[in-house]
C-alpha positions in Angstrom: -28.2 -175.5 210.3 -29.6 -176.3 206.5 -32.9 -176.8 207.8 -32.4 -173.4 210.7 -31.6 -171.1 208.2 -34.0 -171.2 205.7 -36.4 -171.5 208.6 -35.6 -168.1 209.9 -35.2 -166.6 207.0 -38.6 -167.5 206.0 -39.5 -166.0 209.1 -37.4 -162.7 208.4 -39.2 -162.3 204.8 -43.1 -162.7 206.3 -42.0 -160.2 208.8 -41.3 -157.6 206.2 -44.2 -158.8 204.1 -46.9 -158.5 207.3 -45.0 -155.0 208.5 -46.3 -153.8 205.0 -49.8 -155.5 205.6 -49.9 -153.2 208.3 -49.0 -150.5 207.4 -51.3 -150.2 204.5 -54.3 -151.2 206.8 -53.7 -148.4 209.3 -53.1 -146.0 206.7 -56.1 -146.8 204.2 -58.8 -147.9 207.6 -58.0 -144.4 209.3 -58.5 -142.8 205.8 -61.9 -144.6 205.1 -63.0 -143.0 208.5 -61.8 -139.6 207.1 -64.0 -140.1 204.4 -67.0 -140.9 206.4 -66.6 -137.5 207.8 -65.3 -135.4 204.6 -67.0 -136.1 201.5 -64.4 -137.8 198.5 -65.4 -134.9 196.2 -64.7 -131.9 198.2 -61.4 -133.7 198.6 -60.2 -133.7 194.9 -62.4 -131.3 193.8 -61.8 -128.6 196.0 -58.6 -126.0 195.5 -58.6 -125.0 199.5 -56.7 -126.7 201.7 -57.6 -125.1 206.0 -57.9 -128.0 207.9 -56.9 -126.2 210.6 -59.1 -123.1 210.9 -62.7 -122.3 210.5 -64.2 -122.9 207.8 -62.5 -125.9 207.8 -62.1 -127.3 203.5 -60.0 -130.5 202.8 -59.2 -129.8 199.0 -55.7 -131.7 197.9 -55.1 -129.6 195.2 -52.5 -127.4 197.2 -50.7 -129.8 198.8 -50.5 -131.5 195.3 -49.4 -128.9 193.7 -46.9 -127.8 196.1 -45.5 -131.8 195.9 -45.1 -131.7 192.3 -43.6 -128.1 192.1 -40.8 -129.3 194.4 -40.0 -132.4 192.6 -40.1 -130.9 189.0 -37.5 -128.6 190.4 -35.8 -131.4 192.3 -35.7 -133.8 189.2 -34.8 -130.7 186.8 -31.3 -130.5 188.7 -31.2 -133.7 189.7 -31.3 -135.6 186.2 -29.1 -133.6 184.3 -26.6 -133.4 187.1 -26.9 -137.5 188.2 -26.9 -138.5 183.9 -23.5 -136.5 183.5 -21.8 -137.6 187.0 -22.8 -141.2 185.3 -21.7 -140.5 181.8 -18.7 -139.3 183.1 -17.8 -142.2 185.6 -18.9 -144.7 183.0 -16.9 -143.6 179.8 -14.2 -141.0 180.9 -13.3 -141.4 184.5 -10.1 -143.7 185.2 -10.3 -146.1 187.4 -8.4 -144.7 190.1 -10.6 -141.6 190.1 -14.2 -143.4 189.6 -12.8 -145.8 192.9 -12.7 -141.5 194.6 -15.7 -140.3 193.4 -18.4 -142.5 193.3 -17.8 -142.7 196.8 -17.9 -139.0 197.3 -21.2 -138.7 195.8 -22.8 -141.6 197.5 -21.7 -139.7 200.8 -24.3 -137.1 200.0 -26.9 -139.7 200.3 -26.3 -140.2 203.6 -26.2 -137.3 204.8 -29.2 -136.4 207.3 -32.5 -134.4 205.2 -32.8 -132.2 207.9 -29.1 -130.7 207.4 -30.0 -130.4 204.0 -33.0 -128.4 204.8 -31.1 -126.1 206.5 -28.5 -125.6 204.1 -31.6 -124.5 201.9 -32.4 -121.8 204.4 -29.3 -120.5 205.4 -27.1 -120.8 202.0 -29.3 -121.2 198.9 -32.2 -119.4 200.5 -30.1 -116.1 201.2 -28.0 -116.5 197.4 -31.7 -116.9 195.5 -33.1 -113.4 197.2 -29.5 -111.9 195.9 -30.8 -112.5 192.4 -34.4 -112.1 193.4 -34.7 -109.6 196.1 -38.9 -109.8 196.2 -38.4 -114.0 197.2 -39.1 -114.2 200.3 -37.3 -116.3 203.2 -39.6 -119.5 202.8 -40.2 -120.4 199.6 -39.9 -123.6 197.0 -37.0 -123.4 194.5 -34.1 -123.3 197.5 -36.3 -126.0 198.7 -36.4 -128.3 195.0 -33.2 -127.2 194.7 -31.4 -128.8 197.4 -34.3 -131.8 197.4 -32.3 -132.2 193.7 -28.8 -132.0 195.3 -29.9 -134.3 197.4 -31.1 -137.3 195.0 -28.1 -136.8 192.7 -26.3 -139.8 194.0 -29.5 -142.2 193.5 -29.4 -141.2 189.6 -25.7 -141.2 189.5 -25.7 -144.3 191.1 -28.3 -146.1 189.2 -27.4 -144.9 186.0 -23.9 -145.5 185.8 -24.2 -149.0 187.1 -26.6 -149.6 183.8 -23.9 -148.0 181.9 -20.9 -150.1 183.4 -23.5 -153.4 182.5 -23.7 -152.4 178.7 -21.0 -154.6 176.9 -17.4 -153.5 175.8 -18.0 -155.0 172.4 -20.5 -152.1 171.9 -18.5 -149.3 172.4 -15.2 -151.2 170.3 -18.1 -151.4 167.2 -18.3 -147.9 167.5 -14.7 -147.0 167.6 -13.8 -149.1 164.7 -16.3 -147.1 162.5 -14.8 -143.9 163.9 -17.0 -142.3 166.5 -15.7 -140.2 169.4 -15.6 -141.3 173.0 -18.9 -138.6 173.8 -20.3 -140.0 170.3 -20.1 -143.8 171.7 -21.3 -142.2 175.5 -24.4 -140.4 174.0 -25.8 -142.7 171.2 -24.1 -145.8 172.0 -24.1 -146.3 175.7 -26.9 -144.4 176.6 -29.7 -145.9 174.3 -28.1 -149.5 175.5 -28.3 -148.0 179.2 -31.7 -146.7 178.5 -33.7 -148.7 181.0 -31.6 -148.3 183.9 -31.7 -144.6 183.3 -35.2 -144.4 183.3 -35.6 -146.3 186.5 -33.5 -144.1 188.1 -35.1 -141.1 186.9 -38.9 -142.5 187.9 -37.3 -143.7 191.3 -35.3 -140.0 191.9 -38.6 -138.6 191.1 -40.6 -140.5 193.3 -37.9 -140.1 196.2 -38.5 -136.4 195.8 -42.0 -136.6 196.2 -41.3 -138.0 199.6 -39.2 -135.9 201.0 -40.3 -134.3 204.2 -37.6 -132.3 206.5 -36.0 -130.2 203.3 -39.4 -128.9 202.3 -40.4 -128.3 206.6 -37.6 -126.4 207.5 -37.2 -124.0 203.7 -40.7 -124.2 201.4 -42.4 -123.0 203.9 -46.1 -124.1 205.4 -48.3 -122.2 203.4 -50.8 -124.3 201.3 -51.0 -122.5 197.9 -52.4 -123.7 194.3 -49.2 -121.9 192.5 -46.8 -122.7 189.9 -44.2 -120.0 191.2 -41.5 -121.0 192.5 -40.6 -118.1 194.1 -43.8 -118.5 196.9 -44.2 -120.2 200.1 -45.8 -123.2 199.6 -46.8 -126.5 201.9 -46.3 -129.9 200.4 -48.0 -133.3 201.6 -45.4 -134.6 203.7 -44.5 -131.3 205.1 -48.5 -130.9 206.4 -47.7 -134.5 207.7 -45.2 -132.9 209.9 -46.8 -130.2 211.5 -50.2 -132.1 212.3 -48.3 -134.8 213.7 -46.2 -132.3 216.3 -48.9 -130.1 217.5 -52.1 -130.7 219.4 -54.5 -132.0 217.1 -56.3 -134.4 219.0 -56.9 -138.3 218.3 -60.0 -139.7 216.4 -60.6 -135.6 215.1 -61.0 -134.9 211.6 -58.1 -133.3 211.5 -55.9 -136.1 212.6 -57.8 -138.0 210.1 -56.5 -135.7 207.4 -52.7 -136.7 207.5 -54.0 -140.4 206.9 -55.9 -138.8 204.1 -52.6 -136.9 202.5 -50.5 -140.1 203.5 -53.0 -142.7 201.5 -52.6 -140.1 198.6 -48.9 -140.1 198.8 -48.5 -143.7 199.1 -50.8 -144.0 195.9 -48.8 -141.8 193.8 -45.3 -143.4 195.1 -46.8 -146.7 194.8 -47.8 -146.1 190.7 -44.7 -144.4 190.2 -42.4 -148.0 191.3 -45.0 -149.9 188.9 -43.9 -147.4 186.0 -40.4 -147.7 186.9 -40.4 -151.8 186.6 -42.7 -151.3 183.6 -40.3 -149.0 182.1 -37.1 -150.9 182.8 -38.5 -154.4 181.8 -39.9 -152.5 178.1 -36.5 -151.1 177.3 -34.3 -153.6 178.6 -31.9 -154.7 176.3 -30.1 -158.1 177.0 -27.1 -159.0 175.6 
């Protein structure tokens, strides 16, 4: 057994490691044939994005845009939110009510994306065109809204575990020179817990960027270089979605496109982890 064990899980680790080999290969060898067929400058140079109708243009900037105007909403209610949910758990929750409501929130993480998109269309959708009668059924704030709803327990989570790691001795320091319990949360704990709340942050927002069945079923599928959050807009995994369900044949440029949006995709994700472990080894504070 002490010579089986390490064996397989040797065997369980280069599985994961040569899944990931393989991944990437598919992904970035489909994309180099994309390339052979698109030029690399009409792709990030080019603000159109009509893959699927004549003339045919391959410019990322609208799905791009679309991505990042979804998860600057998502991160805008979902940082706030998580931070406070944390602060609050951390510093003024008792024990038996932290044991009831960390729980509670980590529920929402489990439940399925494509519910949440549909909340989005039928409930937050139909309260936003209350307050803004010209928005129109699909469109990307209910969508980064709920995509922020939705990544709440990962900064919650994160955060208030870097909290709960930052020494009593700290926050007794504090007391015995007088502060308040939100003066010792804010510029106490915080600061301490500062790397483990920007790794949450950097991992929330690269979570958001990934989503794919909130923004399908509510933001719509229109491909749009727009800031306004009110419009129907199209992000990168969302195109993802509806190439990969229709008819677009294999080996077409087309189908070559999703590899295209995904290599993109799994660049930006893949910088934004590096930042995250940069950020949370450059602020750590060991005690």
């Amino acid at each position: 057994m002490d010579k089986t064990m390490p064996a397989f899980l040797l065997f369980c680790a280069v599985i994961s490691i040569l899944t990931t080999v393989g991944i990437v290969y598919i992904l970035f060898t489909e994309t180099y044939h994309f390339f052979q067929k698109v030029p690399f400058k009409e792709f990030i140079a080019s603000g159109t994005w009509s893959p699927l109708f004549e003339p045919k243009q391959f410019g990322i900037w609208p799905l791009l845009s679309g991505t990042l105007l979804i998860t600057v909403i998502a991160c805008l209610v979902a940082i706030p939110l998580g931070l406070a949910a944390a602060i609050y758990l951390s510093e003024y929750a008792p024990k038996a009510v932290r044991k009831v409501i960390k729980p509670i929130l980590e529920v929402l993480a489990g439940v399925p994306t494509i519910v949440y998109g549909y909340f989005a269309l039928t409930f937050m959708t139909p309260i936003i065109r209350v307050l803004f009668p010209d928005v129109g059924i699909f469109n990307a704030l209910s969508a980064g809204i709920v995509v922020g709803i939705m990544i709440i327990p990962m900064v919650c989570s994160l955060s208030e575990d870097a909290m709960s790691a930052v020494p009593r001795s700290l926050r007794d320091g504090a007391y015995a020179l007088g502060a308040t319990k939100f003066e010792v949360a804010l510029k106490i704990v915080v600061p301490a817990a500062f790397s483990g709340i920007v790794a949450s942050s950097v991992l929330a927002f690269s979570r958001a960027i990934g989503e794919t069945m909130i923004v399908t079923v509510a933001a719509g599928a229109t491909p749009k270089l727009t800031a306004n959050p009110f419009d129907s807009i199209q992000t990168m995994t969302a195109y993802i979605v509806q190439v990969s369900l229709g008819d677009t044949p294999h080996g077409t440029v087309e189908y070559g496109s999703i590899f295209a949006v995904g290599a993109t995709l799994f660049l930006i994700t893949f910088v934004l982890n590096i930042v995250a472990q940069y950020l949370a080894k450059r602020f750590r504070e060991e005690y």
